[in-house]
C-alpha angles and dihedrals in degrees: 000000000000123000094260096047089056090050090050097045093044079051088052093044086042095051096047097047082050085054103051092041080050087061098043095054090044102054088045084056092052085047087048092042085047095053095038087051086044089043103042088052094056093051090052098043085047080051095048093047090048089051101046095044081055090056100037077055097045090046088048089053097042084051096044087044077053103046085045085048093052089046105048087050084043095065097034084055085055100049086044094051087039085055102052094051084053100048086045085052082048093046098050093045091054093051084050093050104083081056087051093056105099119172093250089054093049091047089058108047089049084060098051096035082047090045089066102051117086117237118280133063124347146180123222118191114197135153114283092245097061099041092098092056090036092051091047089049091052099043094105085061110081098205109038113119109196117214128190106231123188096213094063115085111172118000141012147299116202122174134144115273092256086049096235089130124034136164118204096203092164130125085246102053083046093050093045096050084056101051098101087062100045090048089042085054096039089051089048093050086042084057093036097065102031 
């Protein structure tokens, strides 16, 4: 074998040896390539779970926040509506009350209201047309000065002439000091029926 036939011959050995490395490293890239695609879309679906789970999370707490939120304004629809059915009950039993003032009933607020004052001068406010009756109930007292006063409808007010002590002894204030059980028996009915 000449000189040139072994250089062509170690070529051809080289170059076959080249090309079968190349191969090799060929087909290891492809297998590379393979994993890393493999790989890279379970990291993005991974990603794309993770994502998604966050916002599935986010959207259930925005539409609890809103159901919360309904509710809430619900409820606050339903006191305001409760109330106003109250206040219209309280309304229309005001405008009854000066019908509701009988003498006897008027007789009998002066002296409670009367009970409660110490003895001395005082001072009683009623409607003006009710100061004859209420000057002829606190004659016995020496010192009592009746006043008409606009702002009374049906009772009395008593109270010392410095206003350290005063009786309300008027329909209104009643009524008023009752309002928590009348509401409490207008909003039972209002259940009730409903």
């Amino acid at each position: 074998m000449s000189a040139p036939d072994a250089v062509r011959g170690l070529l051809d050995s080289l170059c076959a040896d080249g090309e079968t490395e190349a191969q090799l490293v060929v087909l290891r890239a492809r297998e590379e390539a393979g994993r890393l695609a493999v790989e890279a879309r379970t990291r993005v679906r991974a990603e794309l779970d993770r994502r998604i789970a966050r916002r599935s999370r986010e959207l259930e707490a925005d539409e609890a926040a809103i159901r919360l939120e309904a509710r809430a304004d619900a409820r606050r629809s339903a006191l305001l509506a409760r109330r106003a059915v109250v206040n219209r009950v309280m309304d229309i039993a005001r405008a009854m009350l000066p019908e509701a003032a009988s003498v006897d009933w008027l007789r009998s607020a002066a002296e409670q209201a009367l009970e409660y004052l110490p003895d001395g001068d005082i001072v009683v406010r009623c409607a003006a047309r009710d100061v004859r009756l209420v000057k002829q109930l606190v004659a016995g007292r020496k010192s009592a000065r009746v006043l008409a006063d606009g702002k009374i409808g049906a009772g009395v007010v008593a109270e010392t002439p410095d206003g350290s002590v005063r009786v309300d002894g008027t329909l209104d204030s009643r009524l008023g000091r009752l309002h928590a059980e009348i509401a409490i028996a207008v909003v039972s009915s209002l259940e009730g029926a409903a």
